[in-house]
N, C-alpha and C positions, 0 to 999 in steps of 0.2 A: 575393552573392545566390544564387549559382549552388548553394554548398555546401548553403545553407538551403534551396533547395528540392529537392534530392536526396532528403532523409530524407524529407519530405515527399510524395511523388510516391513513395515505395516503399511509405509507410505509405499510404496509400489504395490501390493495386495491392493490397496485402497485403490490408487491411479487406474488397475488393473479391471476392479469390479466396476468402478463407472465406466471404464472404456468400454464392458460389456455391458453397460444398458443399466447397471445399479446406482442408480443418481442416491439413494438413499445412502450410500458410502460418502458421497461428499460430504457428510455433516461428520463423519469422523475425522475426515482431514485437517479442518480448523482448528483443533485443542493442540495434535500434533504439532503443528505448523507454528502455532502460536508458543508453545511452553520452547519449541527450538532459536526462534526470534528473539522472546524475550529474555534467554540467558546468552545469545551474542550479543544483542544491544546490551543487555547487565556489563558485559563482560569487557566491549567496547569503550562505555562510558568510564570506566575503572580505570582504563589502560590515558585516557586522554586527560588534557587539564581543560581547566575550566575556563569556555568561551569556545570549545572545538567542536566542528559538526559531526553529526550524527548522519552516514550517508545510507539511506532507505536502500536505493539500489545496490550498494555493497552487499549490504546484512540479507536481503533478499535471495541473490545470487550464492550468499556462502553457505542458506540455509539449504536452497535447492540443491548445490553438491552434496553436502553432510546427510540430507536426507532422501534422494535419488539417488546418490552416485553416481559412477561414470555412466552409466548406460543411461541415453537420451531419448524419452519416451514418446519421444517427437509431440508437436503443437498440438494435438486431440487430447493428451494428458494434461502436457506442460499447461496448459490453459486452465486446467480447473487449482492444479498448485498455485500458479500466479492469483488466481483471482482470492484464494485461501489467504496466502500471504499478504496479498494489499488488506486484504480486511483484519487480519493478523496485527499486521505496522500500524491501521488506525488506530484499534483500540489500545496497541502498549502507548505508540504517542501521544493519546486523550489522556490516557488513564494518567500520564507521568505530569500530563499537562493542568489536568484535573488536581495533583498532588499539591504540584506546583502552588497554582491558585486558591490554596485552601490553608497553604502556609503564609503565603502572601496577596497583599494585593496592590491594585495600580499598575505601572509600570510605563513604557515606549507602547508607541502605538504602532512599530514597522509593519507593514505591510505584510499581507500573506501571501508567498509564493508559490505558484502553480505551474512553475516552470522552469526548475532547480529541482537537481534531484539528492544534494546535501537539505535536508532539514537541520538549519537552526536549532541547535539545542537551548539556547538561551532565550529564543523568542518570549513574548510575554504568553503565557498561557494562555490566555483567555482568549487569544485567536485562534489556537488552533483548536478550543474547546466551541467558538463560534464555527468555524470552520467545519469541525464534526456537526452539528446544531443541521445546518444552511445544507449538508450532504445528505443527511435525514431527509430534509426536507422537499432535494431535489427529488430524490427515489423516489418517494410518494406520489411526485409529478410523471418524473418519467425513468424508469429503473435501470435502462441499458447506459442514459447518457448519466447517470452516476456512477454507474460501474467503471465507464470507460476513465473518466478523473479519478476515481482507489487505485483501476491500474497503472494509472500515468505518474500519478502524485505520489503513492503508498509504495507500488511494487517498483515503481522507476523504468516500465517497460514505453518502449519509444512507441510513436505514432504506428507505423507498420505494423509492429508486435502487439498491441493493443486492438489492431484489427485483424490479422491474423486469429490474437485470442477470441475476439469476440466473436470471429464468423462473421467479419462485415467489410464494404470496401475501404480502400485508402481512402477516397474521398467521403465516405459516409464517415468514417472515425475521423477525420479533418475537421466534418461540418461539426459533429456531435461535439470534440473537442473546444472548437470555439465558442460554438453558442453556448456549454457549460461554464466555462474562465466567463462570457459576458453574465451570464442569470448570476454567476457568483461574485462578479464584482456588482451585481446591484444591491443582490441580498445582501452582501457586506459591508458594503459603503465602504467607509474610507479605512475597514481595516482588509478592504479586500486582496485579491489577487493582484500582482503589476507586472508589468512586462511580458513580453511580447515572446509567444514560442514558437519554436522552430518546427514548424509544421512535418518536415518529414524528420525530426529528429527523435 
């Protein structure tokens, strides 16, 4: 019990110290966040057979209970957790996807989805290793409207929730939304994003 509530009691300190103005605590929150992510998905993947999805927005949601608890820090915290987490889920799914592709190579070309909140565990790697690539690339361009795709795609938080976190309107996280999925199906080409998302969903 002891161990469980350790993380737990750092992550609220933590939530606690940026609420009061210590942005320099947010860089503690990612290690946490991340070593707790990636022994659910470990633990997840174990329990499933082979060809089962791997669902982002579950493992997100089960991380934020285990390491908040019941008490709800309301949106001024929950926002810096979520955005931890989505960068959290990139890097275990690169890195597994990076694994992946290094053991093999080739594969299907399926499409990357940006608007499913099951990630594909079988996907071929080297999309969701372009995929990271093409995220990089947007930040550099423009930082909010990649942020807002980590949290849509990584943490599985809906349209509202996304702008809620970010501190921007439903319509502004709408526009940023789409014109993202468009810049990323160019930069992708044909292993890009497909289908059409639910705008308030």
């Amino acid at each position: 019990m002891a161990d469980h509530d350790q993380p737990t009691h750092q992550v609220t300190r933590i939530l606690e110290a940026i609420q009061g103005g210590d942005l320099k605590a947010a860089d503690e929150l990612l290690p946490i966040v991340y070593d707790e992510l990636r022994r659910l998905a470990a633990r997840r993947l174990s329990q499933e057979k082979p060809g089962q999805t791997l669902q982002a927005t579950a493992l997100v949601h089960e991380a934020y209970i285990r390491l908040v608890g019941s008490r709800d820090p309301g949106w001024a915290n929950r926002r810096h957790f979520f955005m931890a987490a989505a960068e959290a889920m990139r890097r275990i799914l690169v890195d597994r996807a990076r694994r992946k592709a290094s053991a093999r190579h080739g594969g299907g070309r399926n499409r990357v989805l940006l608007d499913e909140e099951a990630l594909e565990v079988n996907d071929p790697p080297e999309q969701m290793v372009a995929l990271n690539d093409a995220l990089d690339k947007l930040a550099a361009e423009d930082g909010p409207k990649a942020e807002l795709v980590k949290l849509r795609y990584f943490a599985g938080l809906t349209i509202p929730e996304v702008a809620t976190a970010m501190g921007i309107s439903l319509t502004t996280a709408k526009r940023y939304w789409f014109y993202s999925r468009a810049w990323l199906m160019r930069e992708l080409g044909p292993r890009g994003p497909r289908g059409d998302p639910t705008p308030d969903a």
